[in-house]
py3Dmol code that shows the C-alpha trace and the ligand (Angstrom):
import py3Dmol

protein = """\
ATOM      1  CA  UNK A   1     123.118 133.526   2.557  1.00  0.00           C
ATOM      2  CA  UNK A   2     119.906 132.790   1.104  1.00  0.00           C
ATOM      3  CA  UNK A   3     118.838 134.585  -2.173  1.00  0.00           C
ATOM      4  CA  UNK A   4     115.552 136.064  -2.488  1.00  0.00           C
ATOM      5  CA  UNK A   5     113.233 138.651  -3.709  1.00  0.00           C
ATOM      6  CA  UNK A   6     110.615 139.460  -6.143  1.00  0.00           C
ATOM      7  CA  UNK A   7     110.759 139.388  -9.684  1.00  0.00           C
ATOM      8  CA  UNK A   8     108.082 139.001 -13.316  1.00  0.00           C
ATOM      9  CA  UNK A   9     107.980 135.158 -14.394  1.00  0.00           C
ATOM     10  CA  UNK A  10     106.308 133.694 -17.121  1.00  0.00           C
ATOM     11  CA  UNK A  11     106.723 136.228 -19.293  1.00  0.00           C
ATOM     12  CA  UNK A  12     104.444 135.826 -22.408  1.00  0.00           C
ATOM     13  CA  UNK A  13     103.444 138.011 -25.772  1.00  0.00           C
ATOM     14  CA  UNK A  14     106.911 139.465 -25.550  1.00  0.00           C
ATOM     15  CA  UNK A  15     107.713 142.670 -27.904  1.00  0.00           C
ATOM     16  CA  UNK A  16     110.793 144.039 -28.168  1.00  0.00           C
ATOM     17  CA  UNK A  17     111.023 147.921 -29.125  1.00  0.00           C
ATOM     18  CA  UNK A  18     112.683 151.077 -29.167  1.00  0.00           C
ATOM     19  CA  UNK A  19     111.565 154.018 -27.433  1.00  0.00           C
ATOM     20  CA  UNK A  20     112.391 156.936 -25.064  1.00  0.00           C
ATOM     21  CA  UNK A  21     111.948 155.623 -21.413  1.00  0.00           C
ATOM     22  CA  UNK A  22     109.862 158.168 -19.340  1.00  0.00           C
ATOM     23  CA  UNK A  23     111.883 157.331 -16.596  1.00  0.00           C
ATOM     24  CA  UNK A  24     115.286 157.853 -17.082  1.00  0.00           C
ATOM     25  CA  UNK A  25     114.976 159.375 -20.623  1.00  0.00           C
ATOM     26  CA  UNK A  26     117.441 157.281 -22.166  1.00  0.00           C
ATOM     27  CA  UNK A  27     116.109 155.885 -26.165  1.00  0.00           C
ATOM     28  CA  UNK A  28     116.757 152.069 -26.028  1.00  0.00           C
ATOM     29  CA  UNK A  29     115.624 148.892 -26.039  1.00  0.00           C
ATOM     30  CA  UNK A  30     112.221 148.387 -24.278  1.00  0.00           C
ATOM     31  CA  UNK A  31     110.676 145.020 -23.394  1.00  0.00           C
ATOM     32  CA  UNK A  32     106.757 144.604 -23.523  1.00  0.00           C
ATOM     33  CA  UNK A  33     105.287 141.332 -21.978  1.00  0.00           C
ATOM     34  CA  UNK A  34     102.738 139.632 -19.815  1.00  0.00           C
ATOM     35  CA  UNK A  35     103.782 137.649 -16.849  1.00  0.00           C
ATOM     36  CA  UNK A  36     102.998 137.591 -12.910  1.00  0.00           C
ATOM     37  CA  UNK A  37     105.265 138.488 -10.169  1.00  0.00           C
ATOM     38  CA  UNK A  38     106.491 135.839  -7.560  1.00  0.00           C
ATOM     39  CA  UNK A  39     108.682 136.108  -4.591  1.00  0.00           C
ATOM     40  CA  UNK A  40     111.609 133.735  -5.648  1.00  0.00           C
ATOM     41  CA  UNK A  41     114.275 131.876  -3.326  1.00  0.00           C
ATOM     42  CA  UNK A  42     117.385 131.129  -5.273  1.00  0.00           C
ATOM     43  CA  UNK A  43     115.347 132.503  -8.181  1.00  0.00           C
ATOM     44  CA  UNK A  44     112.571 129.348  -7.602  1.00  0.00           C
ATOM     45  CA  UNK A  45     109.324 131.312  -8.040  1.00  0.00           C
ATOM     46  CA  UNK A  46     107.734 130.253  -4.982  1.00  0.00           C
ATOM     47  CA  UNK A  47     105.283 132.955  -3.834  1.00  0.00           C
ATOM     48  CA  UNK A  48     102.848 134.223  -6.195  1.00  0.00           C
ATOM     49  CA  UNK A  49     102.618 138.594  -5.465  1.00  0.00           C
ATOM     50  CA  UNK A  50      99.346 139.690  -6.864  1.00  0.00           C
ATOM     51  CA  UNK A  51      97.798 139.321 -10.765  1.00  0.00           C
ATOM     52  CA  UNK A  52      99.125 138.877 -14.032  1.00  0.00           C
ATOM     53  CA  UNK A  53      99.553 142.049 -15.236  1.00  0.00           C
ATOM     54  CA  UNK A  54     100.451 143.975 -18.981  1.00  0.00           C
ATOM     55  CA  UNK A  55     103.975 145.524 -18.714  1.00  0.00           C
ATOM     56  CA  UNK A  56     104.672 147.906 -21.638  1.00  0.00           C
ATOM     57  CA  UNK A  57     108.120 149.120 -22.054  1.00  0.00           C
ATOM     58  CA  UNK A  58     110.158 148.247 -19.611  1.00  0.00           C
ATOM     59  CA  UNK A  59     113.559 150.161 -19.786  1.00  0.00           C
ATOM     60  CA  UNK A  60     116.918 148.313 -20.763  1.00  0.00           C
ATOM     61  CA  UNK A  61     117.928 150.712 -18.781  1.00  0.00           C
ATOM     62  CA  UNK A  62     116.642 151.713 -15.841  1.00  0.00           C
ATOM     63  CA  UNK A  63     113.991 148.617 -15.515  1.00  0.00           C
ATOM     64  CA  UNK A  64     110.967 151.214 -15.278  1.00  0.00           C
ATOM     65  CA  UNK A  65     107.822 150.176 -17.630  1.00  0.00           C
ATOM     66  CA  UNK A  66     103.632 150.541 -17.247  1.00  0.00           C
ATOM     67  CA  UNK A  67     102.429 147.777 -15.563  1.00  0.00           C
ATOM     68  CA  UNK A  68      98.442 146.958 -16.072  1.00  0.00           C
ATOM     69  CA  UNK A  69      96.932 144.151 -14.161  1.00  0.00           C
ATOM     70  CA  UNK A  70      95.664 141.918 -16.830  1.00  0.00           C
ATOM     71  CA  UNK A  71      92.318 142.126 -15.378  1.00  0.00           C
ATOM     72  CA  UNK A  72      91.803 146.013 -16.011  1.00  0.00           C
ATOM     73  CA  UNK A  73      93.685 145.404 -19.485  1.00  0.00           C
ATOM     74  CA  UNK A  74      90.708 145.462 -21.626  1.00  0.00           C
ATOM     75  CA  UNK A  75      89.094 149.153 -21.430  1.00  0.00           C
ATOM     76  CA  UNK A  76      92.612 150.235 -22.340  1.00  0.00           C
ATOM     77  CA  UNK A  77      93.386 147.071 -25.794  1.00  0.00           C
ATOM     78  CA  UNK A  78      89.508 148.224 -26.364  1.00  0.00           C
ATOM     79  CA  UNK A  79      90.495 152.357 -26.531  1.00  0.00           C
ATOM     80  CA  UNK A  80      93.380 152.263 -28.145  1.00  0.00           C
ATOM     81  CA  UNK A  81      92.045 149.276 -30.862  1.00  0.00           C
ATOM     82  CA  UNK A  82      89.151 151.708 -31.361  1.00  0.00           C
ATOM     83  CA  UNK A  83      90.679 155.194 -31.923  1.00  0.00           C
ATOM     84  CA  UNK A  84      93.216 153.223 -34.368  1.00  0.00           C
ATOM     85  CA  UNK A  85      89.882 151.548 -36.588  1.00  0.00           C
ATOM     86  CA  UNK A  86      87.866 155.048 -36.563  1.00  0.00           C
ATOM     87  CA  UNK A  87      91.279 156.381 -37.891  1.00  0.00           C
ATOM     88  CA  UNK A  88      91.341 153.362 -40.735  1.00  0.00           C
ATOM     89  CA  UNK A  89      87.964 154.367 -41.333  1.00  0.00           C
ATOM     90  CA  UNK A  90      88.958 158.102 -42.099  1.00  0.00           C
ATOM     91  CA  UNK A  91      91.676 157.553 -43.952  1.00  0.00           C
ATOM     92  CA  UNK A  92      89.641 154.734 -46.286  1.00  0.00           C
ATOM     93  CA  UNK A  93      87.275 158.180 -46.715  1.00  0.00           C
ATOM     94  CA  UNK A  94      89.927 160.077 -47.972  1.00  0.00           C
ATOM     95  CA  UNK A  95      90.370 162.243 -44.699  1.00  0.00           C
ATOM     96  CA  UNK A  96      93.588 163.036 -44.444  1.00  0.00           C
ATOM     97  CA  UNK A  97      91.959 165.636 -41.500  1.00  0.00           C
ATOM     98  CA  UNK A  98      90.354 164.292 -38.366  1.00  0.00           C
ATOM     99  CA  UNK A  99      88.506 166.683 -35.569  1.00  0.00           C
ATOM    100  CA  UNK A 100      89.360 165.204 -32.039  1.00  0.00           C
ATOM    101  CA  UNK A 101      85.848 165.075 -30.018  1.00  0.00           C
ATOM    102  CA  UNK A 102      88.756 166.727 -27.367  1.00  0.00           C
ATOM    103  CA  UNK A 103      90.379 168.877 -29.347  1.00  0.00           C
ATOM    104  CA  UNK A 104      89.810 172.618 -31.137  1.00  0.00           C
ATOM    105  CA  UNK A 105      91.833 171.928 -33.744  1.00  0.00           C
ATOM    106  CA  UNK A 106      91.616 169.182 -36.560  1.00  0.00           C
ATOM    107  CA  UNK A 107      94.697 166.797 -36.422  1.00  0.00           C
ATOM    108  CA  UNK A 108      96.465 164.717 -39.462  1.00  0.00           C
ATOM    109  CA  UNK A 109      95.720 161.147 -39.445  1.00  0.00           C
ATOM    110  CA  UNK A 110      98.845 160.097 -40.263  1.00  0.00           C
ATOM    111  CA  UNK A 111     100.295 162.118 -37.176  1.00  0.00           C
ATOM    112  CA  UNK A 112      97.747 160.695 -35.245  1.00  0.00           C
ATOM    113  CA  UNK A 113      97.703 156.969 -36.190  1.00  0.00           C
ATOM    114  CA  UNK A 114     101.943 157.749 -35.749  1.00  0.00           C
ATOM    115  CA  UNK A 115     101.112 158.606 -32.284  1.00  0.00           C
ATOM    116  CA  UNK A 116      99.701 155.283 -31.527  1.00  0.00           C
ATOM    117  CA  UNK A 117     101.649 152.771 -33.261  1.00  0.00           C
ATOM    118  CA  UNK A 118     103.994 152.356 -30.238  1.00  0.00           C
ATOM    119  CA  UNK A 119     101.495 150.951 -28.189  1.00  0.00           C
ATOM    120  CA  UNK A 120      99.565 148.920 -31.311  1.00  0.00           C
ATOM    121  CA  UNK A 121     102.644 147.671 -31.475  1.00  0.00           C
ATOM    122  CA  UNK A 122     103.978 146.332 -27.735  1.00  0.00           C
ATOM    123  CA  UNK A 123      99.995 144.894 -27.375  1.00  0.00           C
ATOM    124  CA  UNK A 124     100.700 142.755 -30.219  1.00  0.00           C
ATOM    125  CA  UNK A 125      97.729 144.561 -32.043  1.00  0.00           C
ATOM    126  CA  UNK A 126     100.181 144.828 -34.734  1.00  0.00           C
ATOM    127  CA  UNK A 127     103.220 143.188 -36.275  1.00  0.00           C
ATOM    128  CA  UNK A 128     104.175 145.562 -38.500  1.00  0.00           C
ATOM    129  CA  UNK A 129     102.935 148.558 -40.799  1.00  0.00           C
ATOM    130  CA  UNK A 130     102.884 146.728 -44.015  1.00  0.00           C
ATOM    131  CA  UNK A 131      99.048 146.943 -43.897  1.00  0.00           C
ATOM    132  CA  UNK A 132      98.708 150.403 -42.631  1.00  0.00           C
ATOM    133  CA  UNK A 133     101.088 151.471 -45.157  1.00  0.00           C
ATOM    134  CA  UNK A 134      99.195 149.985 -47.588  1.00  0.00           C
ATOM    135  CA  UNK A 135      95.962 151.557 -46.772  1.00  0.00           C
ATOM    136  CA  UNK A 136      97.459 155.004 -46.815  1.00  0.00           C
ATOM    137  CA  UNK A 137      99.294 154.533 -50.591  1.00  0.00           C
ATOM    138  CA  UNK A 138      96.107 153.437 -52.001  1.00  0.00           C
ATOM    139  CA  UNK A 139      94.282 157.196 -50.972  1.00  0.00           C
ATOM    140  CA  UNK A 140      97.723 158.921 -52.663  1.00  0.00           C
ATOM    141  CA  UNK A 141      98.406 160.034 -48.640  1.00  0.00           C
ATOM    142  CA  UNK A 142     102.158 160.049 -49.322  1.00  0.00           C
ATOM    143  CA  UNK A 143     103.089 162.463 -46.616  1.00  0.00           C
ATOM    144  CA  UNK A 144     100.572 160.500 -43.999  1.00  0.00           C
ATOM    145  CA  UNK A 145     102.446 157.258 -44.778  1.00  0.00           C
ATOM    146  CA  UNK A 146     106.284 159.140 -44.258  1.00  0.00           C
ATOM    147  CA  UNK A 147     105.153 160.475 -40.823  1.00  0.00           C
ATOM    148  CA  UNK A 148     104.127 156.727 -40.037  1.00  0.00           C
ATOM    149  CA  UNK A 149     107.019 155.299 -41.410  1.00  0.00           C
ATOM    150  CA  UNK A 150     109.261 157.444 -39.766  1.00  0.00           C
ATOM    151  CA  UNK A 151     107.927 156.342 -36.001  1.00  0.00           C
ATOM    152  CA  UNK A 152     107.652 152.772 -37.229  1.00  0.00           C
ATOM    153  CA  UNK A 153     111.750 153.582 -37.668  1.00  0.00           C
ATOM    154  CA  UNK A 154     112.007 154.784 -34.142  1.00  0.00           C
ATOM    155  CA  UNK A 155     109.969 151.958 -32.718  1.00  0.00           C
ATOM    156  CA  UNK A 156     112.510 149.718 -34.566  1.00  0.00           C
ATOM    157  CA  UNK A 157     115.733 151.437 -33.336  1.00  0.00           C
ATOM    158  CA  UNK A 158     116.477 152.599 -36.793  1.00  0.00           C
ATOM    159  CA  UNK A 159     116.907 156.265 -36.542  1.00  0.00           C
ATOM    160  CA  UNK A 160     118.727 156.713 -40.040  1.00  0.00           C
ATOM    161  CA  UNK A 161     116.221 155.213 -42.062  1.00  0.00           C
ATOM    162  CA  UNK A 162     113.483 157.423 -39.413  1.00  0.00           C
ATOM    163  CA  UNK A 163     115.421 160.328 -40.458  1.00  0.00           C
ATOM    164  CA  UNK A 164     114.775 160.122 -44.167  1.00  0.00           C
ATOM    165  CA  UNK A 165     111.396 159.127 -43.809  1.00  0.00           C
ATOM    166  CA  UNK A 166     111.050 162.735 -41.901  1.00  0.00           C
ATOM    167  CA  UNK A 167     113.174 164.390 -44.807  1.00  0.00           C
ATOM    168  CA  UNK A 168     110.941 162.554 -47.246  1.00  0.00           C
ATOM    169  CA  UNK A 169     107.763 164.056 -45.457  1.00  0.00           C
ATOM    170  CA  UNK A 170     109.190 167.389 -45.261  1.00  0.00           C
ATOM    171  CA  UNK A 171     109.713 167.561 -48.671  1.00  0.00           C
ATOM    172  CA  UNK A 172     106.039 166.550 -49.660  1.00  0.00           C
ATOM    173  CA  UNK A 173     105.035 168.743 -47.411  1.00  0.00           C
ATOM    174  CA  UNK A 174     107.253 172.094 -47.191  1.00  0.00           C
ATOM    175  CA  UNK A 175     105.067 174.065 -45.057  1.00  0.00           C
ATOM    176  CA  UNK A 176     103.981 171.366 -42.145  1.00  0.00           C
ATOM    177  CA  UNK A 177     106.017 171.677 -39.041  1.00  0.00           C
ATOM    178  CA  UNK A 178     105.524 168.081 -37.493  1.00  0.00           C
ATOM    179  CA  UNK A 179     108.530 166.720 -39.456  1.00  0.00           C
ATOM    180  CA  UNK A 180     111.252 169.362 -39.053  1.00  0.00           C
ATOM    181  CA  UNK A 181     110.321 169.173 -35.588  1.00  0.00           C
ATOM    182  CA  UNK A 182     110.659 165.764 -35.479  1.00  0.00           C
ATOM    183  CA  UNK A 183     113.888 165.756 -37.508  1.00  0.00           C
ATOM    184  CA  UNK A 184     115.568 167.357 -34.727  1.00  0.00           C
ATOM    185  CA  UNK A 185     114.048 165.007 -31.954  1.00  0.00           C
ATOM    186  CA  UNK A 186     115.532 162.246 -33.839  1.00  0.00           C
ATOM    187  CA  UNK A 187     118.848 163.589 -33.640  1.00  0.00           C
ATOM    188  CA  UNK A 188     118.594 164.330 -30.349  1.00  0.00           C
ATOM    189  CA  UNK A 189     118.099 160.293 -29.819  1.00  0.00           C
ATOM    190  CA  UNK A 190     120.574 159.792 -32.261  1.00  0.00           C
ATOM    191  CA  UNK A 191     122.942 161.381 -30.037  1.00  0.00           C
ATOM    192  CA  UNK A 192     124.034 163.747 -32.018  1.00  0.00           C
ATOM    193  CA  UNK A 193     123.575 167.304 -30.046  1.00  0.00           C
ATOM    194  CA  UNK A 194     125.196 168.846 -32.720  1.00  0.00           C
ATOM    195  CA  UNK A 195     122.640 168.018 -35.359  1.00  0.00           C
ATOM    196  CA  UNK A 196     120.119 168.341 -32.909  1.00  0.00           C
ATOM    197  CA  UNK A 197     120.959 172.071 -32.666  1.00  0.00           C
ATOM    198  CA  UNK A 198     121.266 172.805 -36.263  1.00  0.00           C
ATOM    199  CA  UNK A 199     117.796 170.921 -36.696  1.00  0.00           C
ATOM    200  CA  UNK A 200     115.918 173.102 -34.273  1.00  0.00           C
ATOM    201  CA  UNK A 201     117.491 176.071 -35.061  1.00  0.00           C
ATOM    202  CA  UNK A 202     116.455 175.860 -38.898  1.00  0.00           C
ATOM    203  CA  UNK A 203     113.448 174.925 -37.515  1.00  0.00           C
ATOM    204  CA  UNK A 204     113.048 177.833 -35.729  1.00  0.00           C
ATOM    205  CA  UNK A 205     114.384 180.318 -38.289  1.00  0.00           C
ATOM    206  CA  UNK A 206     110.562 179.110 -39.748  1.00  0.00           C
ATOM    207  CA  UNK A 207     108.676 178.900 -36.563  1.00  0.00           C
ATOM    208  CA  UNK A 208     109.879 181.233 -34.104  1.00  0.00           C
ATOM    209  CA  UNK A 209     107.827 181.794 -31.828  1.00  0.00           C
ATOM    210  CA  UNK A 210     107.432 177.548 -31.272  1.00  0.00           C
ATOM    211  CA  UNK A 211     108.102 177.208 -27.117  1.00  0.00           C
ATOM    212  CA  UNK A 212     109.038 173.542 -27.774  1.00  0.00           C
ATOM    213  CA  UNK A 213     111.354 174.116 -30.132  1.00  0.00           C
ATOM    214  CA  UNK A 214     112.875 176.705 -27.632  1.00  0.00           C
ATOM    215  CA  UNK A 215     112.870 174.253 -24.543  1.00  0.00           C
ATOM    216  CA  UNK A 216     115.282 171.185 -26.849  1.00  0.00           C
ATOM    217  CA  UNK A 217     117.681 173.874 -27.489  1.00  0.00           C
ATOM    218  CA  UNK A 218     117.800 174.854 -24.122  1.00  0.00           C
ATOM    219  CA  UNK A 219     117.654 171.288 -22.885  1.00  0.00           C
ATOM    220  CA  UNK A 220     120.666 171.040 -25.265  1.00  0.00           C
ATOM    221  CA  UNK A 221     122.717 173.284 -23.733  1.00  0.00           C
ATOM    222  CA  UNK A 222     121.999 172.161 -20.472  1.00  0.00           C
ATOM    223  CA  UNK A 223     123.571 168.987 -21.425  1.00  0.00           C
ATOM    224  CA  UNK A 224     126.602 170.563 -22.972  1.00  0.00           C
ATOM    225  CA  UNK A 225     127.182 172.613 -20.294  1.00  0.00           C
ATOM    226  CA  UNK A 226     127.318 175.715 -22.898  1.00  0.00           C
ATOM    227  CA  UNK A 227     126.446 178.305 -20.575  1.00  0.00           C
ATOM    228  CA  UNK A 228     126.329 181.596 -22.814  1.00  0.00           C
ATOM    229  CA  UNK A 229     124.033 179.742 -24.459  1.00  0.00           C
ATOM    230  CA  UNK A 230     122.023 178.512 -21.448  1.00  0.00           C
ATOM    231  CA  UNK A 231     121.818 182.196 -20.762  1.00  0.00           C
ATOM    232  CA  UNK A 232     120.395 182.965 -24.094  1.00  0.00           C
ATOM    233  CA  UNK A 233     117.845 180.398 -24.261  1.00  0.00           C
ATOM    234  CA  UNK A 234     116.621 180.936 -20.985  1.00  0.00           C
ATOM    235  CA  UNK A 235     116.159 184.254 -21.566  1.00  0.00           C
ATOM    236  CA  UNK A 236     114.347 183.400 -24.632  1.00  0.00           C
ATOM    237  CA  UNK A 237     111.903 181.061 -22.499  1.00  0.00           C
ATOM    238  CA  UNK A 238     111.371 183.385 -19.500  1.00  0.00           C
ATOM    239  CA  UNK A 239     110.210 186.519 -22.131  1.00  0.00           C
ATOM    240  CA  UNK A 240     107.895 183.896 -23.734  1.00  0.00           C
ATOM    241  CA  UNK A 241     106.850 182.584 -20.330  1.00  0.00           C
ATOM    242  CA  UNK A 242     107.152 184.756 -17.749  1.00  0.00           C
ATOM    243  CA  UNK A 243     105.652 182.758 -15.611  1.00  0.00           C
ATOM    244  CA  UNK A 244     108.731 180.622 -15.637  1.00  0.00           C
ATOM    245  CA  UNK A 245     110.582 183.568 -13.810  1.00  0.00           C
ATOM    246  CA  UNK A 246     109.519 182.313 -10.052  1.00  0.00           C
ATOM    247  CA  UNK A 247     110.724 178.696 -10.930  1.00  0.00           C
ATOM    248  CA  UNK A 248     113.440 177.577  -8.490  1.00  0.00           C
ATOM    249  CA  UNK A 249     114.778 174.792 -10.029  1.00  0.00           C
ATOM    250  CA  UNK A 250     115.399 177.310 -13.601  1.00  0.00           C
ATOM    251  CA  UNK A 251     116.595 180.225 -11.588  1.00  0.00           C
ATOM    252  CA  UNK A 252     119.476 178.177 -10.177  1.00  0.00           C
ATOM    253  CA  UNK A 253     120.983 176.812 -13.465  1.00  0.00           C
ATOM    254  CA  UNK A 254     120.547 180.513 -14.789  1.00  0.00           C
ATOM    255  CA  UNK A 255     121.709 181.960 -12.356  1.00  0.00           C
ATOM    256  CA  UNK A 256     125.018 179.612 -12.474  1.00  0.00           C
ATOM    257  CA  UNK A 257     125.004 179.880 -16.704  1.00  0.00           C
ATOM    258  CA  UNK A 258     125.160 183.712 -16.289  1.00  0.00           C
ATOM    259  CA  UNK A 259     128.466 183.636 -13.663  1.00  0.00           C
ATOM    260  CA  UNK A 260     129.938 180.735 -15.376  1.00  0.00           C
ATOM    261  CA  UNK A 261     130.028 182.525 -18.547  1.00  0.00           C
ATOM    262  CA  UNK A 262     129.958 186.035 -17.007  1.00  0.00           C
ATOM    263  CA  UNK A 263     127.210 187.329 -19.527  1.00  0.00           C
ATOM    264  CA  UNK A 264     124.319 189.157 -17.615  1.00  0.00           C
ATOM    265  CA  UNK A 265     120.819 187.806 -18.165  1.00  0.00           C
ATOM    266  CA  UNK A 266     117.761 189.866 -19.386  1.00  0.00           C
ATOM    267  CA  UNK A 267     116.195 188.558 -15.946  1.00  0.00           C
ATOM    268  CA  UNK A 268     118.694 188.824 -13.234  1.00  0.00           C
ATOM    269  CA  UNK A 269     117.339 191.688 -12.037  1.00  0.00           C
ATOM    270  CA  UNK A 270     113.731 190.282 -11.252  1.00  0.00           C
ATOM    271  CA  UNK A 271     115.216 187.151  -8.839  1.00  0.00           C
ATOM    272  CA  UNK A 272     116.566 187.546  -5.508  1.00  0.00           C
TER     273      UNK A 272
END
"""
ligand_1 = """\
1
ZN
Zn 114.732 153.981 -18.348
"""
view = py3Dmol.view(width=600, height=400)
view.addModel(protein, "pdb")
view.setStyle({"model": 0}, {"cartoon": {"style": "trace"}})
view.addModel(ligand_1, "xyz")
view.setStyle({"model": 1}, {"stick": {}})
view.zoomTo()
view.show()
């Protein structure tokens, strides 16, 4: 039997990360590179299939990742190299506020700097956040450099150290809701459902009305199987969004939550 198929070969500017794959959902190790793909016989790249292109995060997993054709990688190194210098630029102000040209409302920097380091990162824009961090102690932004910290941790596969960057931000900043949020995100990729829940529910206790917060419990309970409690968070989600009500895919799991654990639902009544 001959052996053949396709695969990436000559991989180049290889990052390894951490992240959640979009895929399959599973937080692992993720594999950014350059290479091109050939059809291989006995694993002898032999056929070359198209360009060289950008793959960012590909899943230990599951295999799944982005993949850019080199040739259409500029525009996107160019946007994202560009947001991150007007953000420099801000925070060297003293800004610790930025209005989107996209958005209503004004966003942190550090949130927003946070929310691009992952893909700084697996372009090899970056090496680390030594600099960054740097940039942000000098202007006294404490809580901004916590919040960056804290994904640089997650990036790195250390959620521990992520998690007390969080804590550290919460405490500098009681009232902001980013880091509680986040806290309970982490545990979630921690895999720790059980933290998880108590995270989001203390969350909650100061945000209650917070949809997301709502949908990881839910999601939570989902996992566990905890149906009376599948029940009750639906029921939560479908009086915040009733609009959810006519959703097949929900109504099924609900409708099995509330005869597993024989508790009527608030919205039983309204599906056929
Ligand atoms: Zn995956």
């Amino acid at each position: 039997m001959i052996i053949y198929g396709s695969r990436m070969y000559f991989k180049d500017r290889v990052v390894k990360s951490f992240a959640e794959c979009d895929h399959c959902g599973r937080y692992g190790r993720m594999t950014s590179y350059q290479a091109k793909k050939f059809g291989h016989i006995y694993f002898i790249p032999l056929i070359p299939l198209g360009e060289k292109s950008q793959v960012l995060r590909e899943c230990g997993s599951c295999s799944m990742g982005v993949h850019i054709p080199v040739s259409r990688l500029d525009p996107v190194v160019q946007s994202v190299e560009e947001r991150f210098k007007s953000w420099i630029v801000e925070v060297q102000q003293g800004n610790t506020e930025v209005e989107l040209s996209d958005a209503e409302v004004k966003s942190n920097v550090g949130m927003l700097i946070a929310g691009i380091l992952d893909d700084l990162y697996c372009l090899k824009l970056i090496e680390n956040v030594d600099s960054i961090s740097a940039i942000l102690m000098a202007q006294g932004m404490d809580y901004e450099n916590e919040i960056v910290q804290a994904t640089w941790m997650e990036i790195r596969g250390t959620l521990d150290q992520g998690r007390a960057r969080l804590e550290a931000a919460a405490k500098l900043r009681p009232d902001e809701r980013y880091p509680r949020f986040q806290m309970g995100r982490l545990e979630v990729l921690r895999g720790n459902p059980k933290g998880a829940e108590e995270a989001f529910l203390q969350y909650l206790k100061a945000y209650p009305d917070d949809f997301s917060a709502h949908i990881e419990l839910a999601t939570l309970y989902e996992r566990a199987n905890n149906f009376a409690k599948i029940v009750e968070s639906y029921d939560k989600l479908y009086s915040m969004k009733p609009e959810l009500i006519p959703n097949a895919g929900m109504q099924k799991l609900y409708k099995k939550a509330c005869k597993k654990s024989g508790i009527g639902g608030k919205f039983l009544a309204q599906m056929k």
